[in-house]
C-alpha positions in Angstrom: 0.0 0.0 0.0 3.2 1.9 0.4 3.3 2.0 -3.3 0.0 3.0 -4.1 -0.1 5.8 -1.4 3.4 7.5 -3.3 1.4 7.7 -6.9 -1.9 9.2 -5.2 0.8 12.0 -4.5 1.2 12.3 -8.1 -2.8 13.4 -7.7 -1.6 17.2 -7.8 -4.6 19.7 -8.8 -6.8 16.6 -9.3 -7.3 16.1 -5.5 -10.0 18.5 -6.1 -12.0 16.8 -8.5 -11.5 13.4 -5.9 -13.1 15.7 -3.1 -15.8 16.4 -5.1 -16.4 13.1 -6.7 -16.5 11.6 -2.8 -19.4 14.3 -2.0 -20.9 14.0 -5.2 -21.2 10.1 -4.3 -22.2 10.7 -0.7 -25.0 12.8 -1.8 -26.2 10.5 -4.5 -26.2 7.5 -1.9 -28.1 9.3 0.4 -31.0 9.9 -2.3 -30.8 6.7 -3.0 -31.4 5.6 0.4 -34.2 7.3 1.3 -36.8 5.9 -1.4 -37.3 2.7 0.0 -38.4 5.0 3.3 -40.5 6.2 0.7 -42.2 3.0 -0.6 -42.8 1.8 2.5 -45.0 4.4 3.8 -46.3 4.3 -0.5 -47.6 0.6 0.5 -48.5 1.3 4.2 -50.5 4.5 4.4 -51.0 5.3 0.5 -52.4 1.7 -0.6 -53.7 0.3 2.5 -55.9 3.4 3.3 -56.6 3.8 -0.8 -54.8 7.3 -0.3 -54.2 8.5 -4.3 -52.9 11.7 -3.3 -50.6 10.7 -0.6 -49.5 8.0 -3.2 -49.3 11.0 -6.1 -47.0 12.7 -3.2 -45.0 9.8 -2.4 -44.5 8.9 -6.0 -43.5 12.6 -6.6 -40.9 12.7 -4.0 -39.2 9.1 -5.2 -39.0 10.7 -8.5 -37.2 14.1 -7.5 -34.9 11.3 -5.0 -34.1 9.8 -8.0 -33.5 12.4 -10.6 -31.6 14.5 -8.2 -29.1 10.5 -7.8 -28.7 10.9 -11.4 -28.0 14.6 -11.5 -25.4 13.7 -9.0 -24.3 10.4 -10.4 -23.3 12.1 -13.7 -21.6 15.0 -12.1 -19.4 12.6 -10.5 -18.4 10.8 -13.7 -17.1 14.4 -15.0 -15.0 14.5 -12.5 -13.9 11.4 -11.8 -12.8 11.0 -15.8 -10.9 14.0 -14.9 -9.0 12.8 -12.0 -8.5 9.6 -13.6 -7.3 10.0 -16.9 -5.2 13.8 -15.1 -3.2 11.5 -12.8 -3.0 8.4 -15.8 -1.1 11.6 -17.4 0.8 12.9 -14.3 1.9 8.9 -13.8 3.2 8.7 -17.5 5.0 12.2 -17.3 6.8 10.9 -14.0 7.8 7.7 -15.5 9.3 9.1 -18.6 10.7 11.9 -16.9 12.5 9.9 -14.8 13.8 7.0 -17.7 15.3 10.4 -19.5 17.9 10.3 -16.8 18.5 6.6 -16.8 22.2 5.9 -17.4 23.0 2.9 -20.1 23.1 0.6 -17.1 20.0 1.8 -15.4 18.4 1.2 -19.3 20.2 -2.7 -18.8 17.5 -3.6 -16.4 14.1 -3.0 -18.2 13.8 -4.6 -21.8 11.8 -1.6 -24.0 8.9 -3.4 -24.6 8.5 -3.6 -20.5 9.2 -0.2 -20.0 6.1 0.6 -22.9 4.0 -1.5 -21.2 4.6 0.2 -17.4 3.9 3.3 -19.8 0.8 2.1 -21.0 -1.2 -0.8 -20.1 -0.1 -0.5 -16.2 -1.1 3.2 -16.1 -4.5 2.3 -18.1 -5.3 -0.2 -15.1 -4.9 2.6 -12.7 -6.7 5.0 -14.6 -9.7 2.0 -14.9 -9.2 1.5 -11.2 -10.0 5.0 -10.5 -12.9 5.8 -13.3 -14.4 2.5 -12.9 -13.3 1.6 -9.2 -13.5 5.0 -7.5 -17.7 5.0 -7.2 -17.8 1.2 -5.5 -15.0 2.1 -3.6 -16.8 5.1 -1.4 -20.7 4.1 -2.3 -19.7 0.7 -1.4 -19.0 0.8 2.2 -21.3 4.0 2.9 -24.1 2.1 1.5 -23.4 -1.1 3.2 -23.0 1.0 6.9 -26.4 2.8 6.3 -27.8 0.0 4.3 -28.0 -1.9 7.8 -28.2 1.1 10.5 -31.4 1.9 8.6 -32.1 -2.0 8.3 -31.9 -2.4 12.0 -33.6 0.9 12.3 -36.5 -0.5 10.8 -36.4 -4.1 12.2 -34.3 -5.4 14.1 -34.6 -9.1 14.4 -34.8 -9.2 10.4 -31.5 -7.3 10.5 -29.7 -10.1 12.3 -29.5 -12.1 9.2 -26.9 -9.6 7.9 -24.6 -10.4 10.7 -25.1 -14.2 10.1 -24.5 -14.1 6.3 -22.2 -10.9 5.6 -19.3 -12.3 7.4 -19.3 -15.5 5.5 -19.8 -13.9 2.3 -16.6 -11.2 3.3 -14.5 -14.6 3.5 -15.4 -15.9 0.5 -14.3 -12.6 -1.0 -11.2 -12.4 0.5 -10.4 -15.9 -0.2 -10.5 -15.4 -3.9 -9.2 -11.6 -3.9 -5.8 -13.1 -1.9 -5.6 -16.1 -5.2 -5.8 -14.0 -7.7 -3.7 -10.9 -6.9 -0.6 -13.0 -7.5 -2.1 -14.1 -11.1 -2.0 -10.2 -12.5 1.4 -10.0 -12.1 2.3 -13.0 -14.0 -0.5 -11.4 -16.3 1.3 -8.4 -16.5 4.9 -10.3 -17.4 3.3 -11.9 -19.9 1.7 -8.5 -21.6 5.4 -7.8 -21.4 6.6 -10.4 -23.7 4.1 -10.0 -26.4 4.7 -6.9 -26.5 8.6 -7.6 -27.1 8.2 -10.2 -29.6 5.5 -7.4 -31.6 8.2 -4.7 -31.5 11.0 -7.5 -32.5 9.5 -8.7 -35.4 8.0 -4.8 -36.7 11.9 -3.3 -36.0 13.4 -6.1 -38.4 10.4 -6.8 -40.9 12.7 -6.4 -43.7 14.7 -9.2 -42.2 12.3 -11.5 -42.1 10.5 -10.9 -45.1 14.3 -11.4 -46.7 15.3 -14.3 -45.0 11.2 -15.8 -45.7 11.2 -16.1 -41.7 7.3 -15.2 -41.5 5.9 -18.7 -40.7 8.4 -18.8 -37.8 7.6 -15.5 -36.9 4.2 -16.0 -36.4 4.9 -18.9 -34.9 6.3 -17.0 -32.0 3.7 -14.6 -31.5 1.3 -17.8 -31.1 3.2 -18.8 -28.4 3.2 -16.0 -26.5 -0.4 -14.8 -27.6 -1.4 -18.3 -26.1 0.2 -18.2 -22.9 -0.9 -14.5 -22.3 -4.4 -15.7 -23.4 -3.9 -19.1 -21.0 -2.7 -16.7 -18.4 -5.6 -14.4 -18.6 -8.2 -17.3 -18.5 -6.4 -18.6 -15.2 -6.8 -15.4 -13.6 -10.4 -14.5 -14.5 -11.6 -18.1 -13.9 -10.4 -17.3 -10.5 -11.4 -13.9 -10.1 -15.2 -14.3 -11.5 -16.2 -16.7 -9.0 -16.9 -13.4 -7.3 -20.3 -13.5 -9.1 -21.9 -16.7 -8.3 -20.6 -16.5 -4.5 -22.3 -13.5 -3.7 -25.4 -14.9 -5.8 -25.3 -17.2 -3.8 -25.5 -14.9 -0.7 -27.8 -12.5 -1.9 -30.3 -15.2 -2.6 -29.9 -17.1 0.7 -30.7 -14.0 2.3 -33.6 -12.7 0.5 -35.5 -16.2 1.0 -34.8 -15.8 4.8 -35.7 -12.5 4.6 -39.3 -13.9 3.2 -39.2 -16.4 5.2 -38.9 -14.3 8.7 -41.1 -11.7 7.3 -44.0 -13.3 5.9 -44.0 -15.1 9.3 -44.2 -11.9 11.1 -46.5 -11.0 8.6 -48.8 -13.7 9.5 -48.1 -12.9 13.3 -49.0 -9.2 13.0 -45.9 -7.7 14.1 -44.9 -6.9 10.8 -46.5 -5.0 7.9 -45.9 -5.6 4.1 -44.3 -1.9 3.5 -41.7 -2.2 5.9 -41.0 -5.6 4.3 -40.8 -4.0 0.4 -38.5 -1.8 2.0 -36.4 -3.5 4.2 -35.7 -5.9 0.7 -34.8 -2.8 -0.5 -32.5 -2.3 1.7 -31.3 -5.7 1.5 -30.4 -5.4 -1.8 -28.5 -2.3 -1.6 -26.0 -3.9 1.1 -25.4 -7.2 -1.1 -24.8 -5.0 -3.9 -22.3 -2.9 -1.8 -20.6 -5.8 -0.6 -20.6 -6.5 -4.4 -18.9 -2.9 -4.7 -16.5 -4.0 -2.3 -15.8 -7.3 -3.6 -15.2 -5.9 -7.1 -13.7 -3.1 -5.9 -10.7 -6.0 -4.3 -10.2 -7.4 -7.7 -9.4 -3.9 -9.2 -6.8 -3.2 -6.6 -5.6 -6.3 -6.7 -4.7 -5.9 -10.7 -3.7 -2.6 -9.8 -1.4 -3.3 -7.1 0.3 -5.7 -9.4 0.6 -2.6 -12.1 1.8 -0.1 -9.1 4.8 -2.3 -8.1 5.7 -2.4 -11.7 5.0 1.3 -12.0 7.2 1.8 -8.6 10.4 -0.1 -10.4 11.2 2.3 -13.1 10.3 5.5 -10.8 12.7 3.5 -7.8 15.2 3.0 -10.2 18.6 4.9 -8.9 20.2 7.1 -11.3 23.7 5.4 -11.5 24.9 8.4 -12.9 24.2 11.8 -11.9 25.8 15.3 -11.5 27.5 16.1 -8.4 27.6 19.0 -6.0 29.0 21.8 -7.5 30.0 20.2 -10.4 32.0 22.0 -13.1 30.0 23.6 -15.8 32.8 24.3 -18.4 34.9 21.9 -20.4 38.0 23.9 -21.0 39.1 21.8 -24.4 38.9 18.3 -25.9 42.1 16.5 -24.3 41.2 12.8 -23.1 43.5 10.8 -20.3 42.7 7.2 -19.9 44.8 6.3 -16.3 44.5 2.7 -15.8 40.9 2.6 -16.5 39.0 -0.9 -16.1 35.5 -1.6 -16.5 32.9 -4.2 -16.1 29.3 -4.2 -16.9 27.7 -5.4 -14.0 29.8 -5.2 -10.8 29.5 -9.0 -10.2 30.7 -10.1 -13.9 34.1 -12.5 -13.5 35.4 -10.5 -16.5 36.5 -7.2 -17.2 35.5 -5.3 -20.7 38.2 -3.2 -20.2 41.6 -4.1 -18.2 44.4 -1.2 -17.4 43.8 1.3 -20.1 46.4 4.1 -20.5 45.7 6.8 -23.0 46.7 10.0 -23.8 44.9 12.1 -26.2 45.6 15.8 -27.3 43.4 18.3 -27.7 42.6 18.7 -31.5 43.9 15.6 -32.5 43.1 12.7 -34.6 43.1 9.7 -33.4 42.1 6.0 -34.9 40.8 3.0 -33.4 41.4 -0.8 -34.5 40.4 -3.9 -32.8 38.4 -6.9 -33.8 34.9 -7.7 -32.9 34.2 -7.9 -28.6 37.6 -6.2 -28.1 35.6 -3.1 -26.4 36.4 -0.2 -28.8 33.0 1.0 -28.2 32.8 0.6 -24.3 35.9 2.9 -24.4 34.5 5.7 -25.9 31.5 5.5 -24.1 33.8 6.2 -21.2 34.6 9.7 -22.2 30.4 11.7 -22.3 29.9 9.2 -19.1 27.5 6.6 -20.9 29.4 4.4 -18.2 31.5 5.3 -15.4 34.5 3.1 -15.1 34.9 0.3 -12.5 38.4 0.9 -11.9 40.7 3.9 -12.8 39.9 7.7 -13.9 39.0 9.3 -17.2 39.6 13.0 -17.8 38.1 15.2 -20.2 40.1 18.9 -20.4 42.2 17.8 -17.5 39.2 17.0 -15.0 37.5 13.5 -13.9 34.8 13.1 -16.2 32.6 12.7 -12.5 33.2 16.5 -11.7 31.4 17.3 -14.8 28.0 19.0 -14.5 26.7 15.7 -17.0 24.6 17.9 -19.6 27.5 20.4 -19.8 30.6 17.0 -20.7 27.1 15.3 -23.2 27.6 18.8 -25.0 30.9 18.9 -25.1 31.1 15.8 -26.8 29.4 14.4 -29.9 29.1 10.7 -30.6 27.6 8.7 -33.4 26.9 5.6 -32.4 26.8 2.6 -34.4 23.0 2.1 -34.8 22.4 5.1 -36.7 19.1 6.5 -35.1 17.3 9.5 -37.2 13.8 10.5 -35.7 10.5 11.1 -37.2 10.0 14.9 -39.4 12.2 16.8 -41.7 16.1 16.8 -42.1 16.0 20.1 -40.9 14.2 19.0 -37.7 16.5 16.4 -37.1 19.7 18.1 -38.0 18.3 20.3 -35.3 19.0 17.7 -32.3 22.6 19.0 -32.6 21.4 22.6 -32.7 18.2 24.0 -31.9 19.3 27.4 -32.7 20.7 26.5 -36.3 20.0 28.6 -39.1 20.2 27.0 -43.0 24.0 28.2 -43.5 25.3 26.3 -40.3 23.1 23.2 -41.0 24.4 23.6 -45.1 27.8 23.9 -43.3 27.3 20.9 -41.1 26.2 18.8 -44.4 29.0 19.9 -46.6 31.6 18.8 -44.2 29.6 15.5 -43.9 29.1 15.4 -47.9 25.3 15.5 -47.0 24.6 17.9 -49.8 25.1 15.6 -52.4 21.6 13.4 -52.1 19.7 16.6 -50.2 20.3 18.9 -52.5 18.8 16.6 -55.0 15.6 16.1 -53.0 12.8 18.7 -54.0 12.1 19.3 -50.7 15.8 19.8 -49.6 16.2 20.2 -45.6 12.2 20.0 -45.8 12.1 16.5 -46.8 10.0 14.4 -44.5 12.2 10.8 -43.2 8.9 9.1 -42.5 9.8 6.9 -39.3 12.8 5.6 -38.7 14.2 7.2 -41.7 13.5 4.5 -44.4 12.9 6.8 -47.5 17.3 6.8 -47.2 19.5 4.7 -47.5 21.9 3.2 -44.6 25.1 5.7 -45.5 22.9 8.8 -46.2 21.5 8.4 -42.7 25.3 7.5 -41.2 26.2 11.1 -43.1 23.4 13.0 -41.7 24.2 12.0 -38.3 27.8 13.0 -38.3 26.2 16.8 -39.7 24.0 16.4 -36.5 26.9 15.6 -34.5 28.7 18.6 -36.0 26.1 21.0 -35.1 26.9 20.5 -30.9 30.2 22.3 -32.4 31.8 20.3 -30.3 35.4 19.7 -28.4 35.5 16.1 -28.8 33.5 13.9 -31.9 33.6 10.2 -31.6 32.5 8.4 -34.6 31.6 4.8 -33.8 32.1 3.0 -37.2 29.9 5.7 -38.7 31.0 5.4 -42.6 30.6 1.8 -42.6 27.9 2.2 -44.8 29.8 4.7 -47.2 31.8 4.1 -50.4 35.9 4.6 -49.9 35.7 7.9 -52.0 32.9 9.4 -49.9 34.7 8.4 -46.8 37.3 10.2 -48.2 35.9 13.3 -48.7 34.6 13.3 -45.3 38.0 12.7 -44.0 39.0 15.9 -45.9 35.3 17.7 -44.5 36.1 16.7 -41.1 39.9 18.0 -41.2 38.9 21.3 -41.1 37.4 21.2 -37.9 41.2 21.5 -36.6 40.3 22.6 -32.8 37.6 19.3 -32.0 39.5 16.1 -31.0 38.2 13.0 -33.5 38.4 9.7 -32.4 37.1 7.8 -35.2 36.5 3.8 -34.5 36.3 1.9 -37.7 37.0 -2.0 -39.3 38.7 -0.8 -42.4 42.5 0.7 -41.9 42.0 3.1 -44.7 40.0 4.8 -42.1 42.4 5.5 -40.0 45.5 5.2 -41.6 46.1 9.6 -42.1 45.1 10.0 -38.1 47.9 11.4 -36.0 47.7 7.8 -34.1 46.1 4.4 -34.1 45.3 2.6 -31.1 44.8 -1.1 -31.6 42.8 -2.7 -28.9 42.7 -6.4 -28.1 41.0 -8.8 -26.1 39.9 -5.1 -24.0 43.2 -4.1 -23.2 45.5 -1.4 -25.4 47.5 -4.0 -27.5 49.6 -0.9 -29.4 49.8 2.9 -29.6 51.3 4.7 -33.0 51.1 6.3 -36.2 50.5 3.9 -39.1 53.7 3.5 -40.9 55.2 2.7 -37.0 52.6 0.3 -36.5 52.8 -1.2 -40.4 56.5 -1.6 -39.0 56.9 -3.1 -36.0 53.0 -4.5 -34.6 51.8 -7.5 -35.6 48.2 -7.2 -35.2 48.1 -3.8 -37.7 50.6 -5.4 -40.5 48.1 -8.5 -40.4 44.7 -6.0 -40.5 46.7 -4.1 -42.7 48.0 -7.4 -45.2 44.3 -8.6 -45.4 42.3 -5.5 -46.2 45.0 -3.8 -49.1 46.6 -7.0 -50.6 43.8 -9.2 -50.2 46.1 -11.6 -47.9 48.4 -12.1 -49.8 51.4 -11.4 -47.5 
């Protein structure tokens, strides 16, 4: 309860509209409670003594009762839509707020498609809970408290059959609420992996449709579809025995109810009003306890969805900006001083073991390794994508961890090696690196990037719409308009994670040439193919995660191994 207590503080203004709904239900219930008063003394004064005007009267007053519930009843749904579907918002807003500042190893612990669904389908139970829950949840137990003061009010000894029967029903109840609230967290898992296997299959269509992989596809998303749809059927099998229980109940205790009072009936102590009203009245506390009853089930679906909810907002920040942190990076020199890393802190293996680099400002620097020797983990040392395990890395002469962490991310552009352009124009996206661009510095940006060559042969030039996920381009336009992005920041240090590996050798070339007139930003440029790297003012061959050799490339085509057989393989075709 915990849990649910911290988001009803994420209520905000929409307390308002939950104090209202509460009267607005009060007021309704009370209406509602008062017309079986009503018929009663209908049946026992107006038709016993063949009164037409006091029946007229009574009849008139049930009506304004119940018009006046109505009024109410629909006043409160207003509001409680607003507070429902205003905190569903505020929940969401909370959530993503607070994945923005995940770190890459906070972002290790929740696949995507679970964090969508704790965005989604876990708020929209909470919002149900609320818009469908909220009314049952304060009618239920007003109406069942009155329900019987005015039962016993009217006859007692009928009244004692509520405290026979309402107890045993309550267990029931809680018997099956306490099985199933377990169920709709296994419900909710398996919402999760649907939902992964859907976004799998839609990110790499093109793969499967190449490869003819559809039958297995599908056959996939039957699984999961049937165990979420086996799952589901588990849980409501459980939770709608509910229904028939309090049947069951309700039943038992209206024939008792004729029972006792056509006895007392016969016997004279009882007249046939205050029966037709005290059924009433009957019925309204079974149907509360049927509030209640249903009311359990929502919050036990919702609990499940307010510990999921609870994870990503409980999720520490691994990294963070400290206390008076520095606010300036003073240039683009990087120091590696015996840096290790590991992923998780209780992985056997290091990524990275005793790192020592030393990178000037403005200069160009190469690296080489083969696949899993960590080239990327490196670089993602230097904005503080990861801190290292073991050692310090300095940006400008300072621990990257004194760094204010927006003020290092600007400092330092990366293009990753999933190239990732957004939905809009070019221009929009070009804007990422610079909101405050105008067309000369994003023409600027392109030309050193040899971007101009396919815009400026699109009608729509920096206006052309990428569609999602840019696929109206091809694979080395998009690498080339992310390196004019990363250009924009204007910044001290630009990594470029195999970024023209989509590229031809003579556009590669050129942007080589683009890029060497950027002379004050430091470039480390990660790459597979040695003409890549070959012009930088070193090469740093990494292997196995440790720095294997440092030097330029006719040192290391001289002396290192490693480079001469890279080297061998990719300009004589192995021949040598």
């Amino acid at each position: 309860m915990q849990d649910l207590k911290r988001l009803l503080k994420l209520m905000g203004p929409y307390r308002k509209d939950v104090c209202i709904g509460i009267v607005l239900i009060v007021i309704e219930s009370c209406f509602e409670l008062f017309i079986p008063v009503l018929t009663a003394d209908l049946i026992d004064v107006g038709v016993v003594n063949q009164d037409i005007p006091y029946i007229f009267h009574k009849g008139v007053q049930m009506g304004i009762c119940a018009l006046l519930a109505l009024i109410t009843g629909l006043l409160y749904a207003r509001f409680a839509a607003r507070a429902s579907y205003g905190w569903g918002a505020r929940i969401r807003e909370a959530e993503y707020t607070h994945v923005q500042n995940y770190s890459f190893s906070n972002l290790d612990h929740f696949s995507s498609s679970s964090l969508i669904t704790r965005m989604t389908t876990d708020v929209t139970v909470l919002q149900n809970a609320i818009n469908g829950g909220f009314r049952p949840m304060v009618r239920g137990p007003f109406m069942l408290i009155m329900g019987i003061g005015l039962s016993f009010w009217m006859n007692a000894k009928l009244a004692l059959i509520f405290v026979v029967c309402a107890p045993a029903l309550g267990i029931a109840l809680y018997f099956i609420t306490r099985r199933v609230g377990p169920m709709y967290t296994l419900l909710q898992k398996q919402v999760d992996q649907l939902n992964s296997v859907v976004q799998e299959c839609l990110t790499a269509i093109r793969a499967v449709k190449a490869f003819v992989r559809g039958e297995y596809e599908e056959t996939r998303f039957q699984e999961v579809n049937t165990e979420l749809s086996d799952a589901s059927r588990r849980t409501f099998h459980i939770a709608v025995l509910n229904l028939p229980v309090f049947q069951a109940a309700m039943y038992l205790v209206v024939i008792l109810m004729l029972w006792f009072g056509g006895n007392m009936i016969l016997q004279g102590t009882l007249q046939v009003g205050d029966l037709t009203g005290f059924l009433s009245y009957v019925m309204q506390v079974m149907n509360s306890l049927m509030m209640i009853a249903n009311v359990f089930l929502l919050l036990s679906r919702s609990l499940a969805s307010v510990v999921r909810i609870n994870e990503v907002l409980d999720e520490k920040v691994v990294l963070d900006s400290p206390e008076n942190a520095v606010c300036t990076v003073p240039d683009g020199r990087v120091d590696f001083e015996n840096v290790s890393f590991k992923y998780r802190s209780d992985a056997k293996e290091y990524a990275l073991s005793g790192v020592d680099l030393h990178i000037r400002e403005g200069q160009s620097v190469g690296i080489l390794g083969g696949t899993g020797s960590s080239k990327t983990t490196l670089v993602q040392l230097i904005p503080r994508l990861y801190d290292a395990t073991q050692g310090v890395v300095r940006v400008g002469g300072r621990d990257v961890r004194e760094y204010d962490l927006k003020t290092l991310r600007d400092a330092v552009a990366i293009v990753l090696q999933k190239n990732v352009l957004f939905s809009g124009t070019v221009r929009e996206n070009l804007k990422w690196g610079n909101p405050d661009a105008d067309d000369d510095m994003l023409w600027e940006a392109c030309r050193a990037a040899c971007a101009d060559e396919f815009l400026e042969r699109m009608p729509d030039g920096l206006d052309t719409d990428l569609g999602q996920g840019a696929t109206n381009i091809s694979g080395g336009q998009k690498q080339r308009l992310c390196i004019a992005r990363a250009l924009l920041k204007h910044p001290k240090i630009l990594i470029l994670d195999d970024s023209t590996s989509a590229v031809d050798t003579t556009t590669e070339g050129k942007i080589r040439s683009g890029l060497s007139s950027w002379a004050d930003v430091t470039k480390i440029v990660i790459a597979q193919r040695v003409t890549s790297v070959m012009n930088t003012d070193q090469i740093v061959i990494l292997d196995d995660g440790k720095v294997h050799a440092i030097g330029t490339h006719q040192e290391l085509l001289a002396h290192d191994p490693i480079y001469q057989e890279i080297y061998h393989t990719q300009m004589k075709g192995g021949e040598e």
